[in-house]
Each structure stands twice: as structure tokens, then as C-alpha cells.
N, C-alpha and C positions, 0 to 999 in steps of 0.2 A: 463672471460670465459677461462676454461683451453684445453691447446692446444688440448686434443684428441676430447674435444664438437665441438670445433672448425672445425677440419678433418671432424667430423660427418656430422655437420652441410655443409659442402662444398660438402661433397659426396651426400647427400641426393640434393642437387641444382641440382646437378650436372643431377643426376639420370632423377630429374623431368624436366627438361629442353631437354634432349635426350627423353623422353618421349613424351614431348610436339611436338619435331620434327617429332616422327614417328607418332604421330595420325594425324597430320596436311598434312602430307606428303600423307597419307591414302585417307585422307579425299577429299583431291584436286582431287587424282585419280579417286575415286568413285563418286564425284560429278561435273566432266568437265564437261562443258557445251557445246552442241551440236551448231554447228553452225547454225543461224536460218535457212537459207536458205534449209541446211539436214532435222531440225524438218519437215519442211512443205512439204519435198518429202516423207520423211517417213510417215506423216500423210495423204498424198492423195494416197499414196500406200494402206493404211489401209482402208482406204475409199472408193476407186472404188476398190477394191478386196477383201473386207471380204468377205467371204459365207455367206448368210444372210438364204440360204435356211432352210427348216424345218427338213433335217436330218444332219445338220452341227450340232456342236458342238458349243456352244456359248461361247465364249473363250476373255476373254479380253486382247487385242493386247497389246503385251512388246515388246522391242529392245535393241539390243547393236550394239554400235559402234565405228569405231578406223580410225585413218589416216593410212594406212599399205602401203608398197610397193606393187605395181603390181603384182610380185610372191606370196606373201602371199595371197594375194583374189584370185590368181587363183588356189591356191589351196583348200583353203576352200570351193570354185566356180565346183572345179574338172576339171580345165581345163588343159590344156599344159600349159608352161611355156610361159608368152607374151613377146612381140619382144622387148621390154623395163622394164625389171622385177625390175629396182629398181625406175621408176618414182610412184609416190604416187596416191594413190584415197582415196575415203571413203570408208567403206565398214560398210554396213548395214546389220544387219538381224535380221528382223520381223518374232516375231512366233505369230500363232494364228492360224484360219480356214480362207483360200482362197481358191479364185478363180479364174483362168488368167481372168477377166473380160476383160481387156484391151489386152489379147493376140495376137496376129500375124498368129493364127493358124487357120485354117477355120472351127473348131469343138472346142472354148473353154471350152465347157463344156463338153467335153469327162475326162474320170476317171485321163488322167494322169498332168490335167489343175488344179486338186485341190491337194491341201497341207497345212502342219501346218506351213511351212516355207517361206518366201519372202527373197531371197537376192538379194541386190541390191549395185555394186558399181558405185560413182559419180567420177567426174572430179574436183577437189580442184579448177579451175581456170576457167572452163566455167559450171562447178553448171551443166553440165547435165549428162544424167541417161548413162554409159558405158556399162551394161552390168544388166542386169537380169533376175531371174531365181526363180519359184516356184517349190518345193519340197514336197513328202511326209512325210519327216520324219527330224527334225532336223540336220543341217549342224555341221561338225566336228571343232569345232571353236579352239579347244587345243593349237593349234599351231601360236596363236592371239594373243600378248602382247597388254594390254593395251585398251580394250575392256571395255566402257563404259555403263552402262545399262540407258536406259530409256526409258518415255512410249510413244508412237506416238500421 
């Protein structure tokens, strides 16, 4: 084999081996697995608060989600900045039609208890619910590195 097939043949390895690292790299991203414990709060958030009513939109429920620091979910959250902005949580959001079924408010079914959005951050260490909030109109997530999709 003469030396330039040679080269050829080294560069084309080459090529497809960097190749293989970025889909694979891709691939991990796009397919991380949720930890079970988040599936099943995001699933019984979808659960007791779809809008089931007859002028909802019948919408089948998706999700993404990421480990982020404290600041980062409060701001997608809209809130101030929390007293500890770099400790972690999960941060969830579920879009679909809801309802605060489970609300805290003495009228959940007043107009501003329904939304297409559910977010929800957890606690990495004690699995429970920190903070949530239904929306009418999709949360601004841009600012989210690392934001996994999945369906509840």
C-alpha cells in the first residue's frame, strides 16, 4: 500500500472515530435518564392536575428536565435570587392543560389556577417537592443548560 492510501486511509479513521464521539456524546445527552423517584412526581403531577374538563384542550403531557443550581430554577421560576443560589435541585416542567387540583388556594378553580405549564423544583436529597408553580403560558427555559425531554 503506498504511503499517500496510507495517510488516506488514517484520516478517514480518524474522521469517523471523532464522528462516533460526537453522536454518542449526543446521544447520552438526549437520552439521560430521569431519576425514578422525579419520573413518578412528575407523573402524579400530570395526574391529579390535568384539566380533564370539556373546554380544556386535550394535550398530551411532555417534560424536560435538569439538575441546575438554586439560581437557575429561580429564575425560570421568576423568583428572587434564593439564599443559597448555588445548592442544586431538579427542576421540572410539564407542559400540557392544568389545573391546581391540589392547590393551597381557596378557589382552585378560578381562571388563574389553570395553565399549559407545571413547574416543579425537587430536593436531590430528601425527593421532596420545593417549590411549585402553574402557569398560563410556557416558562422561559433558554437559560437551562442541559435540559432533558421526557414524557410523564
Amino acid at each position: 500500500m503506498s504511503k499517500r492510501r496510507l495517510v488516506l486511509v488514517a484520516a478517514v479513521l480518524a474522521a469517523a472515530g471523532v464522528l462516533a464521539l460526537t453522536l454518542t456524546h449526543a446521544m447520552a445527552k438526549s437520552d439521560a435518564a430521569i431519576p425514578a423517584w422525579l419520573s413518578a412526581q412528575a407523573a402524579w403531577e400530570v395526574q391529579h392536575n390535568t384539566d380533564s374538563s370539556s373546554s380544556a384542550p386535550q394535550v398530551q403531557p411532555s417534560g424536560q428536565w435538569a439538575l441546575v443550581s438554586q439560581d437557575a430554577a429561580s429564575k425560570v421560576m421568576g423568583y428572587p435570587p434564593p439564599s443559597s443560589p448555588s445548592a442544586t435541585v431538579y427542576l421540572v416542567v410539564l407542559h400540557g392543560s392544568f389545573v391546581a387540583n391540589n392547590g393551597l388556594a381557596p378557589n382552585a378553580n378560578a381562571a388563574q389556577f389553570h395553565g399549559d405549564t407545571i413547574v416543579f423544583t425537587m430536593d436531590p436529597a430528601s425527593h421532596l417537592v420545593d417549590d411549585w408553580q402553574i402557569t398560563p403560558s410556557p416558562v422561559d427555559v433558554s437559560s437551562v443548560s442541559g435540559l432533558s425531554s421526557f414524557t410523564p
